[in-house]
C-alpha positions in Angstrom: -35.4 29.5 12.5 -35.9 31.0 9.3 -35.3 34.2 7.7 -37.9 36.3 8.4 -38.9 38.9 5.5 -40.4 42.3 5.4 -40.9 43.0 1.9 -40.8 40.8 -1.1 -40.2 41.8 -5.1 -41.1 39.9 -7.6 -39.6 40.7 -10.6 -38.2 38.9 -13.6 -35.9 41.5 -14.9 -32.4 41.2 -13.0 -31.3 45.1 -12.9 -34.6 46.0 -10.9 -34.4 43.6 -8.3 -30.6 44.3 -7.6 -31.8 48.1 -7.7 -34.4 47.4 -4.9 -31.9 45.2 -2.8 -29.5 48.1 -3.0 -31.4 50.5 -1.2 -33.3 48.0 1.3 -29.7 47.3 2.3 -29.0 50.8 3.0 -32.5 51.2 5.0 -31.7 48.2 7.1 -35.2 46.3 5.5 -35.4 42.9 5.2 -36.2 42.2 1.5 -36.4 39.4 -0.3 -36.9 39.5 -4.5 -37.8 36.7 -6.4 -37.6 36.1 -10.2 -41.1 34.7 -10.1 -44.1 33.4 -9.1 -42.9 29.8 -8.4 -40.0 31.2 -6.7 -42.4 32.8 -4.2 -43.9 29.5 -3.1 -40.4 28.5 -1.5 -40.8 31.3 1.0 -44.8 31.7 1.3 -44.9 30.3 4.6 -42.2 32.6 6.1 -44.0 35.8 5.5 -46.9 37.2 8.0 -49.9 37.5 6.1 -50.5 40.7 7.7 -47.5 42.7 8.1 -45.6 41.5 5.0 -45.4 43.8 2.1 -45.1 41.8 -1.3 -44.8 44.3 -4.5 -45.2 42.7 -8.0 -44.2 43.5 -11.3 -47.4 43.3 -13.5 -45.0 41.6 -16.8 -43.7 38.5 -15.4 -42.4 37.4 -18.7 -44.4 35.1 -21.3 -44.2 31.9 -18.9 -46.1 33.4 -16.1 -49.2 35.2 -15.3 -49.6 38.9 -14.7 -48.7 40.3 -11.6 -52.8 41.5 -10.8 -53.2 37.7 -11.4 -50.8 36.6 -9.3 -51.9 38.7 -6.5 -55.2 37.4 -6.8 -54.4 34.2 -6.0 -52.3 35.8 -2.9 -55.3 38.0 -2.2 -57.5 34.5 -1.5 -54.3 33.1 0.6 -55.0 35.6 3.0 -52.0 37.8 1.9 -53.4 41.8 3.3 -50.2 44.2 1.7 -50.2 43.6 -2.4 -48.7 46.1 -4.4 -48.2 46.3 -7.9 -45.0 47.2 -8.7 -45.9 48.9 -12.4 -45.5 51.9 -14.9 -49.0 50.7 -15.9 -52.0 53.5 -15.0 -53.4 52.7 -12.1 -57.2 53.3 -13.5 -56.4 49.5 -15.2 -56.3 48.3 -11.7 -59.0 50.0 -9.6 -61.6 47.1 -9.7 -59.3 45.4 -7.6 -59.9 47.6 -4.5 -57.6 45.7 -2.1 -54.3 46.2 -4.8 -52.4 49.3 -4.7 -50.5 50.4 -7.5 -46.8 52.1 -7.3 -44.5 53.3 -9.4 -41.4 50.7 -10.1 -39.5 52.8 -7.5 -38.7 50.5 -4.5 -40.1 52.5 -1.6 -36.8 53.0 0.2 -35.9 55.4 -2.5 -35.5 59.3 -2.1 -35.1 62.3 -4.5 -31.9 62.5 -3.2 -30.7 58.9 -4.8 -31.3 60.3 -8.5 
């Protein structure tokens, strides 16, 4: 039986994800975080397409596509919870109805961690 996740993060930049796994730890979530896209396809047919929460950097680094893009393609796998983990305004984002946009803040985070 395999791991079954909650949330995924994809993001290429090392301190973030360990920041994110930190506090899923310490909220008991089941997270997993990926460097990148083609890590993702390891693991894509783990996750519910339903209940899963997948949050995605929008830069991915110069070898990959931007996170908006990459959740496209997620979008038309059937994937329902796509957030874009960004510091990008959101207004960049809103023709794409079914994406929400969030802070880079995992969402385990309080005021009371800073």
């Amino acid at each position: 039986e395999a791991p079954s996740y909650d949330f995924v993060y994809i993001e290429d930049e090392e301190y973030s994800r360990k920041g994110w796994e930190r506090y899923a730890k310490k909220a008991n979530a089941k997270l997993l975080t990926l460097a990148n896209p083609k890590e993702f396809e390891k693991y894509e047919g783990q996750l519910s397409k339903d209940a899963c929460e997948i949050y995605i950097d929008r830069e991915l680094g110069p070898d990959w596509p931007k996170g908006e893009d990459f959740a496209s393609s997620l979008h038309q796998k059937g994937f329902k919870k796509l957030l874009l983990a960004t510091g990008h305004d959101p207004q960049m984002f809103k023709h794409l109805e079914w994406l929400t946009c969030k802070g880079k803040e995992s969402p385990w985070e309080t005021e009371d961690d800073w």
